[in-house]
Wavefront OBJ file of the C-alpha trace (Angstrom):
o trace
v 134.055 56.862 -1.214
v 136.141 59.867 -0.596
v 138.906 60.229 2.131
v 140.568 63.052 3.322
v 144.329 62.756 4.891
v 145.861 66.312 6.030
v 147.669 68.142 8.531
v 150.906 67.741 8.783
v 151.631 66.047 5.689
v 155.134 64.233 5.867
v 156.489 60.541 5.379
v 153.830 59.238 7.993
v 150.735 60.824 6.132
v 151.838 59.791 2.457
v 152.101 55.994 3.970
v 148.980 56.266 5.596
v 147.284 57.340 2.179
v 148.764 54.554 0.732
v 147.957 52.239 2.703
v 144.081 53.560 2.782
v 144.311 53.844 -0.912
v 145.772 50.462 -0.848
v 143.066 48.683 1.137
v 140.383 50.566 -0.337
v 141.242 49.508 -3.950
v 141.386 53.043 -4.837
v 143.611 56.197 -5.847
v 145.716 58.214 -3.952
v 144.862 61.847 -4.981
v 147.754 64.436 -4.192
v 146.906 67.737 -4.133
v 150.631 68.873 -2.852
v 152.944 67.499 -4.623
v 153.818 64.681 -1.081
v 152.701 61.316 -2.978
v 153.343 61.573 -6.913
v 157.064 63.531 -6.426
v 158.618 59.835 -6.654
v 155.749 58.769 -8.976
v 156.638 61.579 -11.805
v 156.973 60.927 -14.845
v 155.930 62.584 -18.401
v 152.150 62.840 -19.462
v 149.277 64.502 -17.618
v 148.472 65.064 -14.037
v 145.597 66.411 -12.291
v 145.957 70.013 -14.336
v 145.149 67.825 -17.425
v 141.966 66.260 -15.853
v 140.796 69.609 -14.364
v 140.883 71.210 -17.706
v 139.072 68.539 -19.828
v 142.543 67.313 -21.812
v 142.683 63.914 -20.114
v 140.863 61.529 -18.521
v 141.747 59.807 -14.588
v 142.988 56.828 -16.213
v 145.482 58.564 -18.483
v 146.621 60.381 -15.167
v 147.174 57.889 -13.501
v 151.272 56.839 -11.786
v 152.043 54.160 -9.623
v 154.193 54.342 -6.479
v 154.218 51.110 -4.179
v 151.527 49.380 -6.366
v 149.479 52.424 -5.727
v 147.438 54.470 -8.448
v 148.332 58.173 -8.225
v 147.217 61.224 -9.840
v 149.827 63.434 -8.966
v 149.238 67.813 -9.014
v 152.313 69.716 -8.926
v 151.052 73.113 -7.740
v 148.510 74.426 -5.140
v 145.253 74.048 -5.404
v 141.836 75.974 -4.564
v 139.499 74.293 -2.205
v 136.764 74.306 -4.972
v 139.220 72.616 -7.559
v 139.841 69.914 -5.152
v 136.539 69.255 -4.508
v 135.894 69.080 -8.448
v 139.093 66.943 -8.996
v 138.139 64.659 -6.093
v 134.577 64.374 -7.467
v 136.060 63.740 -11.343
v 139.061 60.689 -9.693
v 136.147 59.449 -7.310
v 134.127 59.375 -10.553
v 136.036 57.456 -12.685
v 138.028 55.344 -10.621
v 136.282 54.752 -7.860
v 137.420 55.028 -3.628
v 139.646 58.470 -3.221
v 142.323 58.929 -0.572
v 142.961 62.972 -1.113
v 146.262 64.095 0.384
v 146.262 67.685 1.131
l 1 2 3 4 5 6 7 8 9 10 11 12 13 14 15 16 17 18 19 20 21 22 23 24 25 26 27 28 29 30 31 32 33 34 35 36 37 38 39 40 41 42 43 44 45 46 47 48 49 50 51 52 53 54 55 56 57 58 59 60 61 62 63 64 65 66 67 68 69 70 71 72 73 74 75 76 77 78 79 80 81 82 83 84 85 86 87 88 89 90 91 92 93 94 95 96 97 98
C-alpha cells in the first residue's frame, strides 16, 4: 500500500505521515528532506537505494518510533515512483512525503 501526503508540507503534514506510517505498520518515505532532517544520521539514504548500493532496510532511521528513509535532495517524479515502488517492496505500507 502506497500513500501519498503533499501540499503544503510543514509540521502538520510530517505528523500526519507519521501517524499514517505509524498505524499502517509501515515507512515514512521523504522525498524533501521534512521527515528524516531530525532522523539524520551517517549511512545511506534513499540515493543509496536508488542506485543499487543499499538495500531499504539498511536505509532505514527512526524518528518517533517511525521507520524513515530519509532523501536529502529533490527528486524527479519518475525516481519517486521507482523509490516508492523499491521501500513499498521491501518493507511493506509507504507513506511518501513530498
Amino acid at each position: 500500500m502506497r500513500v501519498r501526503v503533499g501540499g503544503r508540507v510543514g509540521t502538520r503534514a510530517v505528523n500526519r505521515a507519521l501517524a499514517i506510517a505509524s498505524a499502517l505498520d509501515g515507512v515514512v518515505l521523504d522525498t524533501g528532506g521534512w521527515v528524516a532532517a531530525d532522523a539524520a544520521g551517517r549511512g545511506p539514504d534513499g540515493r543509496d537505494v536508488l542506485a543499487g548500493r543499499a538495500t531499504v532496510v539498511e536505509a532505514l532511521r527512526n524518528r518517533c518510533g517511525v521507520p524513515v528513509v530519509g532523501w536529502g535532495g529533490a527528486l524527479t517524479p519518475t525516481e519517486r515512483a521507482i523509490l516508492a515502488r523499491r521501500v513499498e517492496h521491501e518493507a511493506g505500507a509507504v507513506v511518501v512525503v513530498a
